[in-house]
Structures are given as structure tokens and as C-alpha cells.
C-alpha positions in Angstrom: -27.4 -6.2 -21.8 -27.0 -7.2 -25.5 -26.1 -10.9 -25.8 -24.8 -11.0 -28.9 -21.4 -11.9 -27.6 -20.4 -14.0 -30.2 -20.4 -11.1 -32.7 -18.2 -8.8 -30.4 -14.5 -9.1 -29.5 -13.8 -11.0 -26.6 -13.7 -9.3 -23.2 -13.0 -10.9 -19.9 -14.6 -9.5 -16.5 -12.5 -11.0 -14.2 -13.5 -11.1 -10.4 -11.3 -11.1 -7.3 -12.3 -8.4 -4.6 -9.8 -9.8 -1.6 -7.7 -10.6 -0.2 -4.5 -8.7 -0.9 -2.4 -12.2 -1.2 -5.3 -13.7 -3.3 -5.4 -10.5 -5.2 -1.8 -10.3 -5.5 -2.0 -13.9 -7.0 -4.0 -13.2 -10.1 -1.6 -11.2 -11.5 0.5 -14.2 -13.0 -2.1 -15.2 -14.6 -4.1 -12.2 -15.5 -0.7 -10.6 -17.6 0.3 -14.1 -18.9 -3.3 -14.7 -20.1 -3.2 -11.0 -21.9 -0.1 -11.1 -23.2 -0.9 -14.2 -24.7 -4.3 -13.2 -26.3 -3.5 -9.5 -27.2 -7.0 -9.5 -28.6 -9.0 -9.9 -25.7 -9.7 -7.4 -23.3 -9.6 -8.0 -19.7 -11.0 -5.8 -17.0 -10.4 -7.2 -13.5 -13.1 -6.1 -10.8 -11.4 -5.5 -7.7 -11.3 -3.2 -4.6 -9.4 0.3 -5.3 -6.9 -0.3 -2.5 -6.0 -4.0 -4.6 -6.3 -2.5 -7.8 -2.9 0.0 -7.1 -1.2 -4.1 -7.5 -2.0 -3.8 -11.4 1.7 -1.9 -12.1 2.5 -1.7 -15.8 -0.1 -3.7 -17.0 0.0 -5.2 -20.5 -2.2 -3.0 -22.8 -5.3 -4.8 -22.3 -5.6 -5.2 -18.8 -7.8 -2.2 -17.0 -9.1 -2.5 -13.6 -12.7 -1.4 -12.3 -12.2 0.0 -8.9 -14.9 -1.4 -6.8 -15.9 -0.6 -3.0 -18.4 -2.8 -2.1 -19.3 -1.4 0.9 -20.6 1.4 -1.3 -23.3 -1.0 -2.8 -25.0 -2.3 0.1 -28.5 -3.3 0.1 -31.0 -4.3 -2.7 -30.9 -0.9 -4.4 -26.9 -1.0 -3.6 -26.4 -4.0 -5.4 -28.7 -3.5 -8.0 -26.9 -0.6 -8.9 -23.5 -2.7 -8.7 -25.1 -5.7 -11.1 -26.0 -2.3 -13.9 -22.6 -0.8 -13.8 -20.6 -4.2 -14.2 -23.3 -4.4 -17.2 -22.5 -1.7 -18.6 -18.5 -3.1 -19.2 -20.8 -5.5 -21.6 -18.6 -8.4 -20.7 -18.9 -11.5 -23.0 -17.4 -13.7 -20.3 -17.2 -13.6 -16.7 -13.7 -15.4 -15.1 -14.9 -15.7 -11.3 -11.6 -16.1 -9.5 -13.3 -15.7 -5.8 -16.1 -17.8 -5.7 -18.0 -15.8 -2.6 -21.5 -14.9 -1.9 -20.9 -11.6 -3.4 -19.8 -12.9 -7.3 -22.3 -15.6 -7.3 -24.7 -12.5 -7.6 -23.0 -11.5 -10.2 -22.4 -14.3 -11.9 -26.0 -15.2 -12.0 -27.2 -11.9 -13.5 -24.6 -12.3 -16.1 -26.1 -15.8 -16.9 -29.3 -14.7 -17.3 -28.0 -12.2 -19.7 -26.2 -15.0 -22.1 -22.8 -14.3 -20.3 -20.6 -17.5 -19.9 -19.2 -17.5 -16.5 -16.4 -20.2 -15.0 -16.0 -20.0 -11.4 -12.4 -21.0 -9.7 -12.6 -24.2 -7.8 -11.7 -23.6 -3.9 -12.2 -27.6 -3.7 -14.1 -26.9 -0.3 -15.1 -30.5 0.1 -11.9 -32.1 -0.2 -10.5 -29.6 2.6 -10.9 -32.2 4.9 -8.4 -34.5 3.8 -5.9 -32.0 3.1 -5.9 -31.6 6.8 -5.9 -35.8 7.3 -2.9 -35.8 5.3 -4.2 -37.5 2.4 -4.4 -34.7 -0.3 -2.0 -32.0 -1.6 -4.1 -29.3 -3.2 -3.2 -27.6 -6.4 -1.6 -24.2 -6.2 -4.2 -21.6 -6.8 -1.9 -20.4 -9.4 -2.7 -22.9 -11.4 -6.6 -23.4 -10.3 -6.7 -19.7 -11.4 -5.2 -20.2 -14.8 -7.9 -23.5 -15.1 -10.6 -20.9 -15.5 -9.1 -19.0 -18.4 -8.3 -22.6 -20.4 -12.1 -23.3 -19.4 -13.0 -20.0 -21.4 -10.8 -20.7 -24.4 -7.8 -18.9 -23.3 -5.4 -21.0 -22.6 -1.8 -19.6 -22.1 1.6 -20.4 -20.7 2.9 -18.4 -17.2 5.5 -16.3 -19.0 4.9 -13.5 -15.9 8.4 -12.9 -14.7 8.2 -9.5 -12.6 6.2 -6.1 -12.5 9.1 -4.9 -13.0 10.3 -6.7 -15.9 10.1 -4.4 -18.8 10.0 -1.0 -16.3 13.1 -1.4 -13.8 11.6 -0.2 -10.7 13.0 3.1 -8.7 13.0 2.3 -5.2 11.8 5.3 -3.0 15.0 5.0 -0.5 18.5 3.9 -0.7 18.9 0.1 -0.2 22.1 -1.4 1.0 23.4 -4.9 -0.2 23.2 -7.7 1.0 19.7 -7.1 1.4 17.1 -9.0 3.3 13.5 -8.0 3.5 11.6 -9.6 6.6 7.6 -9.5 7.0 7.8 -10.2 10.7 3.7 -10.2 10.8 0.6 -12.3 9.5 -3.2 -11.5 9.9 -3.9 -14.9 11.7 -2.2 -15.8 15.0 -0.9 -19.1 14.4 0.3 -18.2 10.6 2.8 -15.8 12.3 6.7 -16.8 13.7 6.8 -15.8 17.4 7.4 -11.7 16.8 9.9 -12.2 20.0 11.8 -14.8 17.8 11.9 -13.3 14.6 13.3 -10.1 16.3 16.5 -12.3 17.2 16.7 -13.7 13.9 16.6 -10.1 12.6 19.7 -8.7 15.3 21.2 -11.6 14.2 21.4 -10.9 10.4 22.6 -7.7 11.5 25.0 -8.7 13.1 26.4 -10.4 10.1 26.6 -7.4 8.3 22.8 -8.6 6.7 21.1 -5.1 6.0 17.3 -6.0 7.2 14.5 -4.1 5.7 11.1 -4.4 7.9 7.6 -5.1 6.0 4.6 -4.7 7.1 0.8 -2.7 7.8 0.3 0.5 10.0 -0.6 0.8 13.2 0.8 -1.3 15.9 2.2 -3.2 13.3 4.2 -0.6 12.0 5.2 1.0 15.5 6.6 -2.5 16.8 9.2 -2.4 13.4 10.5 1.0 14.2 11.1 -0.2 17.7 13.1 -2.8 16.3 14.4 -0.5 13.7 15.8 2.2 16.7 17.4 -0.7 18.9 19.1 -3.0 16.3 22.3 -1.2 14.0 21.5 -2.3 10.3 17.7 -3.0 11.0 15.5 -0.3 8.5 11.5 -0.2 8.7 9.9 0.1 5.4 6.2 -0.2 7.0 4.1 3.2 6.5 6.8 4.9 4.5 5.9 4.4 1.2 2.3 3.3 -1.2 2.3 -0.1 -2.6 4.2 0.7 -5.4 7.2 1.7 -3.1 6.8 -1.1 -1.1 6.9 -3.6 -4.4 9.8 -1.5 -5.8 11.7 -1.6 -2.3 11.1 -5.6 -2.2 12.5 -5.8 -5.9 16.1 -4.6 -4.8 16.2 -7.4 -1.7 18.7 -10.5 -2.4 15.9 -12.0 -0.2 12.7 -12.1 1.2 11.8 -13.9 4.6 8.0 -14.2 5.2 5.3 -16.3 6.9 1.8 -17.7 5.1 0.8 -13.9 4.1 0.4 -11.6 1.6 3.8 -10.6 1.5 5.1 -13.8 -0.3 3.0 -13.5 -3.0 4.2 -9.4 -3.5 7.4 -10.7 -3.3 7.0 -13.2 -6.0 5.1 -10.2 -8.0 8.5 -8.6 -8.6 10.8 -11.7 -9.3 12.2 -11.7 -5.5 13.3 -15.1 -4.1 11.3 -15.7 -0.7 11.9 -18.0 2.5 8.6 -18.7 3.6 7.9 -20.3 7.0 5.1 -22.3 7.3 3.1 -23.0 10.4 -0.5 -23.9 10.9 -1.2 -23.7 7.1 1.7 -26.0 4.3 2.3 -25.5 0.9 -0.5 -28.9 0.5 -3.1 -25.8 0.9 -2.8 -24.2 -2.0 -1.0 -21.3 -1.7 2.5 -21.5 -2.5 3.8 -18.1 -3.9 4.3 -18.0 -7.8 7.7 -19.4 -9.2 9.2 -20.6 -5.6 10.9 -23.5 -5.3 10.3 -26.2 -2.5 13.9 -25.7 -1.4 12.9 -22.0 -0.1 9.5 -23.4 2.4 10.8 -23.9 5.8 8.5 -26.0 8.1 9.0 -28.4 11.2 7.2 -31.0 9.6 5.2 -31.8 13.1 2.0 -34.0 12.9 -0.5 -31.2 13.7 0.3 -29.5 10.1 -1.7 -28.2 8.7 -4.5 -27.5 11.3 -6.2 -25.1 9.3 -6.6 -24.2 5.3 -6.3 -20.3 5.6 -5.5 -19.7 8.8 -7.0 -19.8 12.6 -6.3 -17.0 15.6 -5.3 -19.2 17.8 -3.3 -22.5 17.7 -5.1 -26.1 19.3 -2.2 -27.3 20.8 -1.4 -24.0 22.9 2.1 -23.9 21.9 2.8 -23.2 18.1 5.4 -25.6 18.1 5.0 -26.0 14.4 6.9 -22.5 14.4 8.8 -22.7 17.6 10.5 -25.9 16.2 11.8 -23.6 13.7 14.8 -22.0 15.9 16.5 -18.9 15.3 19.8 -20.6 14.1 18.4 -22.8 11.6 16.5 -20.0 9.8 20.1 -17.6 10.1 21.9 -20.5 8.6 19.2 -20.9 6.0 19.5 -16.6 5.1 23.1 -16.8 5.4 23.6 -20.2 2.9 21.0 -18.5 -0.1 23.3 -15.2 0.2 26.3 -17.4 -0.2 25.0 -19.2 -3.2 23.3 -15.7 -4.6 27.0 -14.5 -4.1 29.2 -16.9 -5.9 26.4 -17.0 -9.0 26.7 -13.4 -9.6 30.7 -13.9 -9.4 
């Protein structure tokens, strides 16, 4: 790799392979920090499934689709370290901060790369948990990296959709409310049999609920829902990402645990009522440009138990969620429709 970096224009490898929330949480910065430094290119190093998040990217943002399962082994990752070369990066933004980038990272140093690695603040996990820290937003411990490399810039990112108005792949009726009733760890996620009354309840009220969520059983237990409850739709397996984000752009509301689907909800400018259970917004992960009056949580001494999330919960009972009835989340959904409905009037 040539080192002459300071003779070429700048150009930002910027690292992030998982996970789709993490991912999903670069963006902010990734398009503000472009848009503010139209000079610099950026290419963000992700996994090809992540990289169909990068939707009407400003001109000089590209993304290198990696698999790293296909660069296993020395020779594998040897092979990896000579194709991210190749890019001839003059800095390296390391927003993940795993085994797998400090590799890379290192061979970039040796090769005269400057590289600034996101701070996870692993030691001071500890007290977060104790009660005696609130961590900063990774939002803002993302952006961090880009002022440490001399690209400083304000979060102007408003929506994916901002400049392209999204076509949603199905007819959406108003009010709309998107629920994602699923997480990937246990005690992250709302009791499913709870959330299901919460949906027939919206319903009820004349709430059109759209369902969000992966394949598989996933998927299957939303179209159950879908078939038994009158003005309940399942959005899970229909559509690619892109649907998915363009379907969440047209809800009045999104209602959503500790998972990814916060964050793609913020990713196209849609308000989100997030409950919070083993993991509180003091771990770092609030969703980008929601306010404090849209995190529901019981408040209960146990929380947080865990920074990212556990599959099973230590007091046996998730009553950090089950605190959170059925009624008091309905009355939430039904209040933010009412004041949606007399702004717009």
C-alpha cells in the first residue's frame, strides 16, 4: 500500500460488519459526515445483507459488500486484509471495535493508515448496571471517531427518504401503527401473549396495525395474529429491506422493544415508542432523534441487568416488562395519535 496519504484526497474506510441495529445506526452519521465534507470519500465495509440499509446515499458514500465467512482462515483473511488495501484508504473509522477490525486495523497501521476505533467503554459497563453511569448514545460515540479524524460535522440526517419520498410496496391505511412484536434476546422482548392484546386492542380502536418482523417462526406467529384480529396486517417476509423501511415511513407510529427495529424506524424520520426491559436508554442505544417522552419503562430496581441483552431474565419473571400493562401502553398509542392529529389540523 502506498502511504503517501497526505498527498491524496481524503478517503474514509469505515467499519461496521453487525449488527443490523448497530449497522442501522451509522447511517446518521455516515450521511451527515458526507454531506458535510463532499470532498472526502467514504466507503463503509459491511456485510451485503447490511449494506442494502445504505438507500440514496449522498454521492460519496459506497459500500464494500463483505461476507466474512467467505475469508476464513490465514489465507482467507489474508486475502480480506489485500482487497480492503486495494480501496487505498488514507484513514480507517473503526465503528465496531471486534476481534475481526482490530486485524484490520493493525495492517492498516503498519501501512501509515491512521485508524480511530469507537469507544464501547467496556470497563465502565459495570457501573452502568450499579446505577451510577448513563452511557453516551452510540450516535454520538460514533460521530467522536469522525471529529477524531478531522471531520467534524453536525447530525443534519433527517430521513432516507428525505430528498426521495419513498413508494411503499402495499397500500397503508391511516392511522397507522407499525408494531415489532419480537427481539433477538429473551428478556429484551414484551411478553408476545401481551403485545398480541395490545395489538387487538388498537384495532379495536379503529388503529390499523402493521406487523414487523424476521422469517420463520417469527413471521408465521404475525400472520396468525394477522388472520384472527380485523385491522391487524403482517408486513414480515413480504417485502426486501427497502419495502420494509418504505412501509415504516408511512406509519403515524412505531411501537418497538430494544431491537433493530427502532433504529430503522428512526432511519426514515418515524416517531417510535420503545419499551425498555432488561437493557435502558443509560446503555447506549437510544434510537437517533427520539425524544425521552417516547421510552416506556417500569422503572424497577433490576434495570438494566444487562448492556445488550441476555436470553433469559435473573429474576424469573420479566417484571420490568410485565409492569408495563396493556392499558398503559394503548393509552400511550392512543395520546401520540391524538396529538399527531390536532398538529396536522
Amino acid at each position: 500500500m502506498n502511504t503517501d496519504s497526505h498527498l491524496r484526497p481524503p478517503h474514509l474506510l469505515v467499519l461496521r460488519f453487525s449488527a443490523l441495529g448497530d449497522v442501522a445506526m451509522t447511517l446518521p452519521v455516515i450521511y451527515s459526515v458526507a454531506e458535510a465534507h463532499p470532498e472526502v470519500r467514504i466507503t463503509v465495509v459491511t456485510r451485503p445483507f447490511f449494506s442494502r440499509l445504505f438507500i440514496n446515499a449522498p454521492a460519496n458514500v459506497s459500500v464494500e459488500a463483505i461476507e466474512p465467512r467467505d475469508y476464513r482462515g490465514i489465507t482467507g483473511r489474508h486475502r480480506l486484509l489485500r482487497k480492503l488495501s486495494r480501496l487505498r484508504p488514507t484513514a480507517v473509522a473503526d465503528l465496531h471495535n471486534v476481534g475481526r477490525t482490530w486485524l484490520i486495523d493493525s495492517w492498516m497501521r503498519l501501512h501509515g493508515v491512521r485508524v480511530v476505533k469507537v469507544d464501547k467503554m467496556r470497563r465502565s459497563r459495570g457501573k452502568v448496571l450499579g446505577h451510577n453511569l448513563v452511557q453516551p448514545d452510540f450516535i454520538h460515540r460514533y460521530m467522536s471517531v469522525f471529529d477524531k479524524l478531522g471531520f467534524s460535522a453536525p447530525l443534519t440526517f433527517r430521513s432516507l427518504f428525505a430528498d426521495i419520498p419513498a413508494q411503499a410496496p402495499a397500500p397503508v391505511g391511516h392511522p397507522a401503527v407499525g408494531v415489532a412484536p419480537f427481539a433477538r434476546y429473551e428478556n429484551k422482548m414484551y411478553p408476545p401473549e401481551m403485545m398480541r392484546r395490545v395489538v387487538q386492542s388498537l384495532a379495536e380502536r379503529g388503529v390499523n396495525v402493521y406487523l414487523f418482523g424476521g422469517r420463520g417462526h417469527e413471521a408465521k406467529e404475525m400472520e396468525w395474529w394477522a388472520r384472527e384480529i380485523d385491522g391487524c396486517h403482517s408486513v414480515a417476509g413480504r417485502f426486501d429491506l427497502a419495502g420494509e423501511l418504505a412501509m415504516m415511513s408511512k406509519m403515524e407510529l412505531m411501537i418497538s422493544m430494544d431491537s433493530a427495529n427502532q433504529h430503522l424506524a428512526s432511519l426514515v424520520d418515524t416517531p417510535v415508542l420503545t419499551l425498555w426491559g432488561s437493557t435502558t436508554p443509560a446503555c447506549g442505544f437510544t434510537a437517533y432523534r427520539q425524544p425521552a417522552s417516547l421510552q416506556m419503562m417500569s422503572g424497577i430496581d433490576c434495570q438494566p441487568c444487562t448492556i445488550a441483552g441476555s436470553t433469559h431474565c435473573r429474576r424469573g419473571d420479566m417484571a420490568c416488562m410485565r409492569r408495563l400493562s396493556e392499558d398503559m401502553i394503548v393509552g400511550r398509542v392512543i395520546d401520540i395519535l391524538g396529538k399527531e392529529k390536532k398538529a396536522d389540523v
